[in-house]
PAZAPA-4460 file (N, C-alpha, C; in steps of 0.05 Angstrom, whole numbers, plus 32768, in hexadecimal, padded with zeros to 4 digits):
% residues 268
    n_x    n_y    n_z   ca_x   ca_y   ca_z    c_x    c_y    c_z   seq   type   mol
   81F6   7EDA   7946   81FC   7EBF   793F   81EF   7EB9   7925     1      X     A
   81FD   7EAC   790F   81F3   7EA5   78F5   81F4   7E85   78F9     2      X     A
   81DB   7E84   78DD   81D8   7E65   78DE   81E3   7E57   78C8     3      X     A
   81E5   7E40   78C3   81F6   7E2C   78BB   81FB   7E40   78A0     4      X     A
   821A   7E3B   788E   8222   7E43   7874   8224   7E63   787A     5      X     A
   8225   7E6C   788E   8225   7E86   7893   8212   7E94   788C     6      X     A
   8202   7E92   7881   81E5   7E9E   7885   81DC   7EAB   78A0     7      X     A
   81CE   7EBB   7895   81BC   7ED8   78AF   81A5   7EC2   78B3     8      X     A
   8190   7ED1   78CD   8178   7EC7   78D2   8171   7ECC   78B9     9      X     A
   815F   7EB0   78BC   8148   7EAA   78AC   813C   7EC1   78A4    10      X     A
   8130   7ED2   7896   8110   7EE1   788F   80FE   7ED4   788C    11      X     A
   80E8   7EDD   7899   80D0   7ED2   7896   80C2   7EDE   787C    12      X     A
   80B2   7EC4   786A   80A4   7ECB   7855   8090   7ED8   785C    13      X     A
   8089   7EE8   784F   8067   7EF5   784C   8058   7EF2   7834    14      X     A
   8064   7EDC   7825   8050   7ED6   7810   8039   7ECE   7819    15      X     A
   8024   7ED5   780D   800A   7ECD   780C   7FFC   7ED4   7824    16      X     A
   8009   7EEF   7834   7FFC   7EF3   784B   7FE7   7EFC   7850    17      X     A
   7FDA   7EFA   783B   7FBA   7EFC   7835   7FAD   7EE8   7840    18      X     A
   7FAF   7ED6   783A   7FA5   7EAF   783B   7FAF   7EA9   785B    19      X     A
   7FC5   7EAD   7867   7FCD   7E9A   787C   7FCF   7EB4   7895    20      X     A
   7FD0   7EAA   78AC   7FC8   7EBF   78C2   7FED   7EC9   78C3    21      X     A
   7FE4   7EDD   78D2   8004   7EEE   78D3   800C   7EEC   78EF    22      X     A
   802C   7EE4   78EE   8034   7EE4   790C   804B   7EF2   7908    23      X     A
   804A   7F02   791E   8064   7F14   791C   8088   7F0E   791D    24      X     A
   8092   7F24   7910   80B3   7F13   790D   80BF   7F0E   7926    25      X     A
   80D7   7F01   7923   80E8   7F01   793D   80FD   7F16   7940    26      X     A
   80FD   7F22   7951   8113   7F3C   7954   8128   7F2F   7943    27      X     A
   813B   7F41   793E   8154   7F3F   7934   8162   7F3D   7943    28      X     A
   817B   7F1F   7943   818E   7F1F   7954   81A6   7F30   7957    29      X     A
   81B8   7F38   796C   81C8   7F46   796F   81DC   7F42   795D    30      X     A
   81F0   7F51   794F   820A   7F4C   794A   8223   7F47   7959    31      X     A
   823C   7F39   7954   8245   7F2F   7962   824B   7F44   7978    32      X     A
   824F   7F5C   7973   8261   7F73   7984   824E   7F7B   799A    33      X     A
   8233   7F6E   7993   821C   7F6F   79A7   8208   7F89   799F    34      X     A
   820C   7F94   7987   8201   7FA8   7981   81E3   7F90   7973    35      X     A
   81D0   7FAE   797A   81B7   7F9F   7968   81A9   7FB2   7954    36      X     A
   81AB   7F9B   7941   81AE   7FAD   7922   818C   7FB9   7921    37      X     A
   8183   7FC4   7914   8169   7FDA   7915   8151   7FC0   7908    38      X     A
   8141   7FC8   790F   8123   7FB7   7907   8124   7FC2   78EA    39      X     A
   811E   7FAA   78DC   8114   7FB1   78C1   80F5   7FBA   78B7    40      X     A
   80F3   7FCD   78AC   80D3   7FC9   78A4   80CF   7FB7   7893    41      X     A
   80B9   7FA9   789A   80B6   7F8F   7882   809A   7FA2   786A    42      X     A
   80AD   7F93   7859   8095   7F9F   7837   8086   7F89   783A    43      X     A
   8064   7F8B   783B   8052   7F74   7830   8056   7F72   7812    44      X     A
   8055   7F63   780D   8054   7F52   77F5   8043   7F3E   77EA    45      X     A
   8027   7F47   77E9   8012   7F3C   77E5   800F   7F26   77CC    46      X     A
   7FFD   7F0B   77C8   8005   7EFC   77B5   7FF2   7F0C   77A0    47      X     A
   7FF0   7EFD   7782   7FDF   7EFD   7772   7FBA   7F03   7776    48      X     A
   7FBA   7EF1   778D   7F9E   7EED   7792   7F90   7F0A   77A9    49      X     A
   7FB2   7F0F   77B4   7FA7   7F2B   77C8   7FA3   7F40   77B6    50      X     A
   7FB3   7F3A   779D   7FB1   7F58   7790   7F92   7F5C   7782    51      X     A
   7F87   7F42   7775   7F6E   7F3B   776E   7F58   7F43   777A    52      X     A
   7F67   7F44   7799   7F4A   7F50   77B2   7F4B   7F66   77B1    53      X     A
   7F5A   7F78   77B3   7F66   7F95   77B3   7F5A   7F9C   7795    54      X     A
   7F63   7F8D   7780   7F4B   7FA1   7768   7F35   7FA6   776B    55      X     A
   7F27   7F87   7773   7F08   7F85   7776   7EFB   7F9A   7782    56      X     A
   7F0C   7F9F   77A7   7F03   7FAA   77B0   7F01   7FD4   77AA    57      X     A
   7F1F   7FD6   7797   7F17   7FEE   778A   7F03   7FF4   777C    58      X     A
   7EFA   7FDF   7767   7EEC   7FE7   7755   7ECD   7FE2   7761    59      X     A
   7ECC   7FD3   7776   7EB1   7FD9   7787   7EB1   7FF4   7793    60      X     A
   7EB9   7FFC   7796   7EC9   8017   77A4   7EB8   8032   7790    61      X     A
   7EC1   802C   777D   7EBB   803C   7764   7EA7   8039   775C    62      X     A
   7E94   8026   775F   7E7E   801B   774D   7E70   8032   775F    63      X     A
   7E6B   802C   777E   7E5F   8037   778D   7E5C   8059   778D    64      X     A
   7E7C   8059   778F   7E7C   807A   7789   7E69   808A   7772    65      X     A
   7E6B   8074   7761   7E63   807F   7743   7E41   8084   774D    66      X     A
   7E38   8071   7754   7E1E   806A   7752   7E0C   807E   7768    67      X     A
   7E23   807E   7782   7E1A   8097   778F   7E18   80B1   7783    68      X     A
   7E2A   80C3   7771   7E25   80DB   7763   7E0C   80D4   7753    69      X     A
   7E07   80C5   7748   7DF7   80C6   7732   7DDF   80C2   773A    70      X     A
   7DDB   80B7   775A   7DBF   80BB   7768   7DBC   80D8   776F    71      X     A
   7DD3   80E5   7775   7DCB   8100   7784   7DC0   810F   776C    72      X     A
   7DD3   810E   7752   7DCC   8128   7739   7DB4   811B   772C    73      X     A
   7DA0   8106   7735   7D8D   80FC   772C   7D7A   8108   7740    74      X     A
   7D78   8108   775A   7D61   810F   7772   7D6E   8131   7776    75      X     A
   7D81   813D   7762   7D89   815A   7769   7D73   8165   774C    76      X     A
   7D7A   8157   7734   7D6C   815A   771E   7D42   8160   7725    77      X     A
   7D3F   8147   7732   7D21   8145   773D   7D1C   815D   7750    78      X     A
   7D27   8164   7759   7D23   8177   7768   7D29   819B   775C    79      X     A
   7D3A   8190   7745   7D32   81B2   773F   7D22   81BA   7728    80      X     A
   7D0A   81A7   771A   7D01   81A9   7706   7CDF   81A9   7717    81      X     A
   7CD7   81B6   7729   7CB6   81B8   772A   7CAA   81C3   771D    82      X     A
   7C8F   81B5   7719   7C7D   81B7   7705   7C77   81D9   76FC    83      X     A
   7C78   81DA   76DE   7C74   81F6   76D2   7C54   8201   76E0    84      X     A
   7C52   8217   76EC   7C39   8225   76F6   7C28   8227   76DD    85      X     A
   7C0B   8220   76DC   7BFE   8214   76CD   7BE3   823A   76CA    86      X     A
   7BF1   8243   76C3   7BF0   826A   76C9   7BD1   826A   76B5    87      X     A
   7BD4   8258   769B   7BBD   826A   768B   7BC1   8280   767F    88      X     A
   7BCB   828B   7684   7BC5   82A7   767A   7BC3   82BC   7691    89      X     A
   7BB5   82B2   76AE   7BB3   82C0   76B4   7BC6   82CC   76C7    90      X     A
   7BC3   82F0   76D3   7BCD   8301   76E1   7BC8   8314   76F5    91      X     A
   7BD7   831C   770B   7BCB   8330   771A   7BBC   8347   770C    92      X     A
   7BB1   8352   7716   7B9D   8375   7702   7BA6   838A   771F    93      X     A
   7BA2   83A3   771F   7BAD   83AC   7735   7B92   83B1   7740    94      X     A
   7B74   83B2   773B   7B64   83BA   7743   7B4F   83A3   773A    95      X     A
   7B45   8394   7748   7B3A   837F   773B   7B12   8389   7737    96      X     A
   7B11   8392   7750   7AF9   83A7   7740   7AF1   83B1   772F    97      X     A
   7B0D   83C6   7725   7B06   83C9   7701   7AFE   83B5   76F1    98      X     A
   7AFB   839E   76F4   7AF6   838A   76E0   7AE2   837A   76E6    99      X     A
   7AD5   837B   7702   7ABE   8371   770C   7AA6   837E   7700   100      X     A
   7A9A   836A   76F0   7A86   837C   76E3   7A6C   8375   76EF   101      X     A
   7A59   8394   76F4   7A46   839B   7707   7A31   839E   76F7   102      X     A
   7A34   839E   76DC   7A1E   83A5   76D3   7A04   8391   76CF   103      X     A
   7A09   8372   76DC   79EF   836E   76D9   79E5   836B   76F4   104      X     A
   79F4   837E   7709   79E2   837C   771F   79D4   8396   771C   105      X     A
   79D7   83A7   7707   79D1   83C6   770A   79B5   83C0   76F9   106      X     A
   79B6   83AE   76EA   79A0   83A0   76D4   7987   839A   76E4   107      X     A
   7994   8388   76FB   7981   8381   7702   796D   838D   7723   108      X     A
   797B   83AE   771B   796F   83B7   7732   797B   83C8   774C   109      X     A
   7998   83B6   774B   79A2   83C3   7763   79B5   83D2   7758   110      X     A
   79BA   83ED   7766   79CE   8400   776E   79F1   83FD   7779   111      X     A
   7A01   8406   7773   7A1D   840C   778A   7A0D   8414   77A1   112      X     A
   7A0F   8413   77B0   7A0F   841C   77D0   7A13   8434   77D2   113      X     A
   7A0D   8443   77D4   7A1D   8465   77E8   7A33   845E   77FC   114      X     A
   7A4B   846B   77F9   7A5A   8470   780F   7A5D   8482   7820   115      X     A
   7A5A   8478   7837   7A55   8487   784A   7A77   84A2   784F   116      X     A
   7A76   84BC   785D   7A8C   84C1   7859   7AA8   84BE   786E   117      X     A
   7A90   84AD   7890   7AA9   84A3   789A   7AA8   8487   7890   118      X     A
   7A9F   8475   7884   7AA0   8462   787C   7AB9   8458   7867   119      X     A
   7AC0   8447   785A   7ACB   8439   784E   7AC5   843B   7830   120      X     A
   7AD9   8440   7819   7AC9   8449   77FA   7AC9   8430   77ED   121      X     A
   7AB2   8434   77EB   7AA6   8414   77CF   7AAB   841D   77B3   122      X     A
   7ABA   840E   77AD   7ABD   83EE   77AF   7ADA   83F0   77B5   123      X     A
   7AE1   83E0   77C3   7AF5   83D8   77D3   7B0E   83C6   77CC   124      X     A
   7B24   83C9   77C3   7B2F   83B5   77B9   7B49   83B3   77B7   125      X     A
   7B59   83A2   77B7   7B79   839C   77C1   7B84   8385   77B6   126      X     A
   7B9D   8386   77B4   7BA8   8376   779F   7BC8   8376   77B1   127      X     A
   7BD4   8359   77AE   7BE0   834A   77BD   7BF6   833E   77AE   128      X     A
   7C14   834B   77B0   7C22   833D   7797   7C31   8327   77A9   129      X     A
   7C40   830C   77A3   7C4F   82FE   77A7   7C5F   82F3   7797   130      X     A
   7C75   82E8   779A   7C7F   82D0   7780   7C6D   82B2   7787   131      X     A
   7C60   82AE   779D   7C50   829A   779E   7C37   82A3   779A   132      X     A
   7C2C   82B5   779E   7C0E   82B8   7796   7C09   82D8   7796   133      X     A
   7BF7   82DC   7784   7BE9   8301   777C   7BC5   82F7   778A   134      X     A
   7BC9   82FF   7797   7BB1   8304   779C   7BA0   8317   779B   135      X     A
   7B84   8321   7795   7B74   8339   7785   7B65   832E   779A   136      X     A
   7B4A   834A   77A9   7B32   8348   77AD   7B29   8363   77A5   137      X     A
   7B11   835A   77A6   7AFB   837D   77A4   7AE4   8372   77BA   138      X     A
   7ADB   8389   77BE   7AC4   8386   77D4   7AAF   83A0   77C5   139      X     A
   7A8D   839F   77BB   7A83   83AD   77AC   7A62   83A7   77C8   140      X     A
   7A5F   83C0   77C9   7A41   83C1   77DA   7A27   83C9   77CA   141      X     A
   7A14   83B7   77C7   7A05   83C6   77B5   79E6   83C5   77CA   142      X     A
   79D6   83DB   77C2   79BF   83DF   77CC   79A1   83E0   77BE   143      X     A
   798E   83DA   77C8   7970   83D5   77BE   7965   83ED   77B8   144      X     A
   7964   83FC   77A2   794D   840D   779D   7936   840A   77B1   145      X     A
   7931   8422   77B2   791E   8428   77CA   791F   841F   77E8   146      X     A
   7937   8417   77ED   7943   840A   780B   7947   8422   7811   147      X     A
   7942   842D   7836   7946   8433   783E   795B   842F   785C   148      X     A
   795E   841D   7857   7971   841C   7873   7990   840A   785C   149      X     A
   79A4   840D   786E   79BE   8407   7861   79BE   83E3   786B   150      X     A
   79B1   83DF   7881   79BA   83D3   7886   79A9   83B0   7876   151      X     A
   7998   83BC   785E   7995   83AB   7843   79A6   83AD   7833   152      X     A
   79BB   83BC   7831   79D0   83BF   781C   79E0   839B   781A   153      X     A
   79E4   8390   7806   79F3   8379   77FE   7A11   837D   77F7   154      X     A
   7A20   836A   77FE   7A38   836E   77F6   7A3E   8357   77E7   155      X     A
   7A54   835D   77C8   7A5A   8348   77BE   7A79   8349   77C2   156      X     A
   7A8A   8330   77C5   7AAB   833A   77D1   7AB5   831D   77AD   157      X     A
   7AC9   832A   77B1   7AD1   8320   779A   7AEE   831B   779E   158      X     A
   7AFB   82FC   7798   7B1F   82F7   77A1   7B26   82E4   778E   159      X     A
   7B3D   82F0   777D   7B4C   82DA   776D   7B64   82DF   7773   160      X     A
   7B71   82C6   7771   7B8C   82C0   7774   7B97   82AC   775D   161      X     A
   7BAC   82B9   7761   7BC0   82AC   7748   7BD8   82A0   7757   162      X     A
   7BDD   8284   7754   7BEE   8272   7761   7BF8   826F   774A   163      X     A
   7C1E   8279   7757   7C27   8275   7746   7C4A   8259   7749   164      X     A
   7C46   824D   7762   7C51   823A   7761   7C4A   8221   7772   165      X     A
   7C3A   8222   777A   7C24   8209   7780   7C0C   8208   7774   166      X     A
   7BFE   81E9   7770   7BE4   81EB   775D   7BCB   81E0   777C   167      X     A
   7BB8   81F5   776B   7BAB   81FF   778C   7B9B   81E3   7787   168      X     A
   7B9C   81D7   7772   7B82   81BF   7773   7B7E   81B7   7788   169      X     A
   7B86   81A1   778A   7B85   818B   77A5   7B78   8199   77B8   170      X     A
   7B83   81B2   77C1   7B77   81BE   77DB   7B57   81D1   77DB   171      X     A
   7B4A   81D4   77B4   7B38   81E4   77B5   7B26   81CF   77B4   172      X     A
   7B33   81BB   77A5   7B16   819E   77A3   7B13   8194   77BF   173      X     A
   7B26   8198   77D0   7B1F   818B   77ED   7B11   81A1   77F8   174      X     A
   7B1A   81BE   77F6   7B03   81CF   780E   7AE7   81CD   7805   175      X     A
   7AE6   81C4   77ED   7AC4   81C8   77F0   7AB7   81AF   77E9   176      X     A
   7AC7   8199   77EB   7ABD   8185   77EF   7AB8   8176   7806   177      X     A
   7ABF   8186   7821   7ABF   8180   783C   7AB9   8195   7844   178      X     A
   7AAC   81A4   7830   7A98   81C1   7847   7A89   81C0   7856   179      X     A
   7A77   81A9   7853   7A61   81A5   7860   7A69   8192   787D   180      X     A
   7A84   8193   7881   7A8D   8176   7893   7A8F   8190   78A9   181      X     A
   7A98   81AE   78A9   7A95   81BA   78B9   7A77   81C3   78C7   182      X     A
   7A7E   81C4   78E1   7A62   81C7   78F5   7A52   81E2   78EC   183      X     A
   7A5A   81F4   78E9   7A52   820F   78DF   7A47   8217   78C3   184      X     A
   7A4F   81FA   78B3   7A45   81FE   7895   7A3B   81E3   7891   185      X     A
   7A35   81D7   789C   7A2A   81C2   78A0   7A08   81B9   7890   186      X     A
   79FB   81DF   7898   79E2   81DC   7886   79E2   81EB   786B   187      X     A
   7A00   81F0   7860   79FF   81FC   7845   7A00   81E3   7830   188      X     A
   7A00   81ED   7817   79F9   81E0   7801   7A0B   81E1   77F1   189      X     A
   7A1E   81C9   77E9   7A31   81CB   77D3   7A29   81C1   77BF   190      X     A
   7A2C   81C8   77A6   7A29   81C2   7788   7A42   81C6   7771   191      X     A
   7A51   81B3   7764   7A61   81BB   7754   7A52   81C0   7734   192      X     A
   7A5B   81D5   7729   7A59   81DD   7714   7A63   81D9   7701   193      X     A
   7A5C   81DB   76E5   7A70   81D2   76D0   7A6C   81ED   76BC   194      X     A
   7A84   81E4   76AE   7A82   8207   7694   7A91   821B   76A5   195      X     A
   7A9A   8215   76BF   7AB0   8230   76C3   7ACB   8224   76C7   196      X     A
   7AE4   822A   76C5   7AF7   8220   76C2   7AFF   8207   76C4   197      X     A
   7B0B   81F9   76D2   7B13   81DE   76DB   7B03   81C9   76F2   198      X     A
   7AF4   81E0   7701   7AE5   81DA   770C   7AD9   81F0   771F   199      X     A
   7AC0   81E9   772E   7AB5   8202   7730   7A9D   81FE   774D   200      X     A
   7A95   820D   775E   7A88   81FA   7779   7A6E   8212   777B   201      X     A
   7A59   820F   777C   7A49   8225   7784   7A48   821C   77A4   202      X     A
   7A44   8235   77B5   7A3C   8233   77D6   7A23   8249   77DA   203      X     A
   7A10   8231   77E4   79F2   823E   77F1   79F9   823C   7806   204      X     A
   79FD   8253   7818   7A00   8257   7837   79ED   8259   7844   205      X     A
   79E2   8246   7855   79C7   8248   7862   79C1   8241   787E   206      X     A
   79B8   8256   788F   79B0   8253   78AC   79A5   822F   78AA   207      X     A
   79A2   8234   78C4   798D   8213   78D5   796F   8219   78CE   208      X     A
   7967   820D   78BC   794E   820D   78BF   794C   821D   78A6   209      X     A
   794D   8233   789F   7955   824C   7885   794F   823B   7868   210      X     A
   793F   8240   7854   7948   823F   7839   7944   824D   782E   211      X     A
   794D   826B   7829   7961   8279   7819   7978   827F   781C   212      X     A
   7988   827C   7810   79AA   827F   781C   79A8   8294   7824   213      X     A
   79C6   829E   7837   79CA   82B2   7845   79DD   82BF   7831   214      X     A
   79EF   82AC   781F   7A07   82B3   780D   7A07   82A6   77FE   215      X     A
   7A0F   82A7   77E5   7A15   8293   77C7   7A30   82A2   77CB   216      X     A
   7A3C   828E   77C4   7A59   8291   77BB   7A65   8276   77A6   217      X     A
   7A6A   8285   7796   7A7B   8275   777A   7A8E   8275   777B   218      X     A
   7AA5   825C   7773   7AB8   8254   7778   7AC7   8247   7765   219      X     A
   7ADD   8256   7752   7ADD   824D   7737   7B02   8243   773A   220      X     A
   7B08   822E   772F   7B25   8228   772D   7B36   8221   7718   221      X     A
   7B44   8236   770B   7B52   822D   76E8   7B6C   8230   76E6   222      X     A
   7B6E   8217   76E3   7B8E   8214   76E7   7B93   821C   7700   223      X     A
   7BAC   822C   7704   7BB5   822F   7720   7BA3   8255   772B   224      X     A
   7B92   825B   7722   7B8A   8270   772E   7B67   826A   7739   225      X     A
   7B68   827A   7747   7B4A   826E   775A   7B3D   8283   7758   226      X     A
   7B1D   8282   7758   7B0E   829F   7757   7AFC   829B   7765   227      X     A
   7AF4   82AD   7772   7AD2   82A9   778A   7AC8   82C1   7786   228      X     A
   7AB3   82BF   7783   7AA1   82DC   778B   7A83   82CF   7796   229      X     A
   7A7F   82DE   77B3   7A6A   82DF   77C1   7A58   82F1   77C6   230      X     A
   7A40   82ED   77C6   7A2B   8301   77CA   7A22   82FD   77E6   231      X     A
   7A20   830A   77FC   7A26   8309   7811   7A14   831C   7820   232      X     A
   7A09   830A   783A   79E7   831E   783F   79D6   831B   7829   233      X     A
   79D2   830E   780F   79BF   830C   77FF   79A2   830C   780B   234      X     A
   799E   82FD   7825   7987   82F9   7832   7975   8312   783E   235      X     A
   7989   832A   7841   7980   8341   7849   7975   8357   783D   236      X     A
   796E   834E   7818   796D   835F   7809   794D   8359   780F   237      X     A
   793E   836B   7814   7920   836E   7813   7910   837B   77F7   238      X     A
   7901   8372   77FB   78EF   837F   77D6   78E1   8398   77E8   239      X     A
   78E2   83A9   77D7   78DA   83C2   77CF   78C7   83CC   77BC   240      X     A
   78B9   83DE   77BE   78A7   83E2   77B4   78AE   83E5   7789   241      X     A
   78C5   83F3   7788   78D3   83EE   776E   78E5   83D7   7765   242      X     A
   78EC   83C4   7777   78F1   83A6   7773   78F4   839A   7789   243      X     A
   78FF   8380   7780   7905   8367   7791   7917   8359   7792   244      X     A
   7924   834C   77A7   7939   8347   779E   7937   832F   7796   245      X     A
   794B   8322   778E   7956   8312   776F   7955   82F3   7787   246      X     A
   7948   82DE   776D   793F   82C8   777A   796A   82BA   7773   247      X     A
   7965   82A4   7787   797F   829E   7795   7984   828D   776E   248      X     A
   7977   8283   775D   7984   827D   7742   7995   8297   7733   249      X     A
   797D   82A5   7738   7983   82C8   7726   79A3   82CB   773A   250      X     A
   79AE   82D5   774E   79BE   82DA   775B   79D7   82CA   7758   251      X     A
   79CF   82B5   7753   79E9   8295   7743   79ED   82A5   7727   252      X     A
   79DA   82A8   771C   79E0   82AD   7706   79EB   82CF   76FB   253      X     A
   79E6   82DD   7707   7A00   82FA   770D   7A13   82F1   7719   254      X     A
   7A1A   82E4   772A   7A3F   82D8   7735   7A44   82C7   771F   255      X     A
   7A3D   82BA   7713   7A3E   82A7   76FD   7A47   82BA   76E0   256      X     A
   7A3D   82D0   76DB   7A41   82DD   76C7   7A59   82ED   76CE   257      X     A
   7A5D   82F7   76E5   7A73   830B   76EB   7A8A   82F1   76F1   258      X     A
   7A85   82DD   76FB   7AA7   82CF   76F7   7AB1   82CC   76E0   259      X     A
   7A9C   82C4   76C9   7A9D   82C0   76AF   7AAF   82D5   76A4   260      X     A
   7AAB   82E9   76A4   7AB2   8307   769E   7AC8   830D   76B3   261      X     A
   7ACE   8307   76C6   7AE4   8317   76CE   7AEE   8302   76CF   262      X     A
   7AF4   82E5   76C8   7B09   82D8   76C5   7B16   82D2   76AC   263      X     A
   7B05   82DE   769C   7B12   82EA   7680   7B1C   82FE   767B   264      X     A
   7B18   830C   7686   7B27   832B   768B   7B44   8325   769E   265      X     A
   7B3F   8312   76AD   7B62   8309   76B9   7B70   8305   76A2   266      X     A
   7B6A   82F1   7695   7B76   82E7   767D   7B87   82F9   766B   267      X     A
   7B77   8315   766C   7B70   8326   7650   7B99   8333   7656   268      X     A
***
């Protein structure tokens, strides 16, 4: 059935169907023969002001996008540039003993040790490669003229490491600045030093009750490589009729001269 002037149903407008709520069409009426003609798809046809929303909301769209890449290649950038290893100069040696120099403990009296032949050969020493760290020790036994038993023999142990992608600071100024917070070292003696690299810790290891140390150990840190050498059993060295052993300054001052010297020889 058509309406007045012969005209079809009405269509319903969809202008501005942005702005006003949407109600759905009315089926399509039958044709006269009773057939019913097919549903149309309706085209939206949005006004001026829908199309206005639709840019906005692209170009917010994009802003965001943008802004997200350029956070990631900014926090991807930060992350692949860590700090250059702060080396010095220095390097692994394959034998760090060779360069440990003995001669002012030979100065002042004491001997290498004898090795025994089921025993272990002095001086002792090993070397440790990594892409994070080389690590070097030597272990050197020396003995008292005119000692007769071994078991006055002193040992000095000697360990540098070369860090080569973390910087050991933070963690060398904290171990020996809370040495004494442990129960076991509680009655040793810390002292920092100046004149050896970046910074530097002497350790007087001392029983309860005890004042002569049991061990000095020096503790040197330059740039990213660390160096210690300890004299170890120092307390057990007895005087002898051809000497004595070395008062606990004299003994600072041979570890003191040999870091000097073999942390220049890393360098070399």
């Amino acid at each position: 059935m058509t309406g007045s002037g012969g005209s079809g149903p009405s269509r319903p407008d969809y202008t501005g169907w942005l702005d006003q709520p949407l109600t759905p069409a009315a089926p399509p009426r039958p044709y006269p023969d009773g057939t019913v003609p097919p549903r149309r798809a309706l085209t939206w046809r949005g006004s001026t002001h829908g199309k206005s929303w639709q840019w906005a909301l692209g170009a917010a769209a994009a802003v965001s996008a943008l802004w997200f890449v350029a956070s990631l290649d900014t926090s991807g950038t930060d992350r692949a540039t860590p700090a250059a290893p702060d080396l010095r100069g220095y390097h692994h040696v394959d034998n760090l003993c060779a360069i440990t120099d003995t001669a002012p403990y030979l100065r002042a009296g004491f001997a290498l040790a004898p090795t025994s032949a089921a025993g272990p050969k002095y001086p002792l020493h090993q070397t440790l490669l990594h892409p994070a760290v080389d690590t070097m020790t030597c272990t050197i036994r020396f003995s008292t003229p005119g000692a007769l038993d071994r078991g006055d023999d002193s040992t000095v142990k000697v360990r540098a490491v070369v860090h080569k992608q973390t910087d050991p600071g933070p963690e060398f100024t904290a171990r020996f600045q809370t040495w004494t917070q442990a129960r076991l070292s509680e009655d040793d003696e810390i002292t920092a030093l100046s004149g050896l690299g970046d910074e530097a810790y002497l350790v007087q290891r001392k029983s309860a009750g005890g004042t002569r140390p049991t061990s000095v150990t020096l503790a040197v840190r330059h740039g990213w490589t660390t160096y210690e050498i300890s004299w170890l059993r120092l307390s057990s060295v007895t005087a002898t009729p051809t000497s004595r052993p070395p008062t606990t300054a004299e003994a600072i001052e041979l570890l003191r001269g040999t870091a000097d010297t073999t942390l220049r020889l890393l360098r070399a």
